[in-house]
N, C-alpha and C positions, 0 to 999 in steps of 0.2 A: 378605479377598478383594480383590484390584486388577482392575482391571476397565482391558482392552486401549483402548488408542486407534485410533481406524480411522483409514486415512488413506484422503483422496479423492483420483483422478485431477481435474490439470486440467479435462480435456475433463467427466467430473463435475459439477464445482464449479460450470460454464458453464452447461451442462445446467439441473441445477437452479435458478440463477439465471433463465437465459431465462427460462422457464417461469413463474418469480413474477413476472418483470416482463410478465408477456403479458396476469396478469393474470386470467384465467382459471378460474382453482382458486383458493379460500383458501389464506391458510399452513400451517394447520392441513390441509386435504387433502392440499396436498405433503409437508408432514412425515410424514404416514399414508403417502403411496404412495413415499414414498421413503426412510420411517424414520430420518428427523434429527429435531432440535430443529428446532422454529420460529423460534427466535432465532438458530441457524447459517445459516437458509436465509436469514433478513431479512439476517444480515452479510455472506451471499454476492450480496443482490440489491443492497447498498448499494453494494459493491465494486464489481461491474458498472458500475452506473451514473454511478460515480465515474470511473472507469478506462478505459472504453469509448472514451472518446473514441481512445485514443491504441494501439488496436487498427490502425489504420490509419493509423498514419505512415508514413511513404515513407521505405522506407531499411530499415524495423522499427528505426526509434530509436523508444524507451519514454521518454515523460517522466512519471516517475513520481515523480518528486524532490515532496517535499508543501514545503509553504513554509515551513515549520521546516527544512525541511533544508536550504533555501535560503538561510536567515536565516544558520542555522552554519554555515555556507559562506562568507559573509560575514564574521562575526563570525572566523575561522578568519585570512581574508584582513589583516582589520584587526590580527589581534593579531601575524600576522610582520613587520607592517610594522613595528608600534611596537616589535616585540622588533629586527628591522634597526637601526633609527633610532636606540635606546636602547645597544645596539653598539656604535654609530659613535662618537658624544657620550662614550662611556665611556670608547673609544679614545684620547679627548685628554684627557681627565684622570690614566690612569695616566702 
């Protein structure tokens, strides 16, 4: 027997988040009146909280980049240089 994945609307996911962070209800109550896991609703109020900030940038630029991404970004940057560099110096040996 496979058992469906549900999927949630954004405006949803929001919802239910608000709601835990208000604070109000237990997990366990909103999981009852809104029929999730308690541990989906906690990853949807971590989200929030995490993310919220950036609800309100001017422009709707999202910075959502986490610092790992940032990092390979970086790391991304560093390694065509030394791949350039390594090019060049090659160039006068052949």
């Amino acid at each position: 027997m496979s058992v469906n994945r549900r999927n949630h609307s954004p405006e949803f996911k929001f919802k239910v988040a608000l709601e835990a962070t208000k604070e109000q209800k237990t997990i366990g109550q909103l999981a009852s009146e809104f029929n999730l896991h308690p541990t989906q609703i906690g990853t949807w109020k971590k989200y929030l909280l995490e993310n919220g900030k950036n609800v309100f940038q001017p422009n709707g630029k999202h910075e959502l980049q986490t610092v790992q991404e940032s990092e390979l970004f970086e790391q991304i940057g560093r390694l065509k240089m030394e791949l350039e560099w390594l090019k060049k110096k090659s160039a006068h040996f052949s």
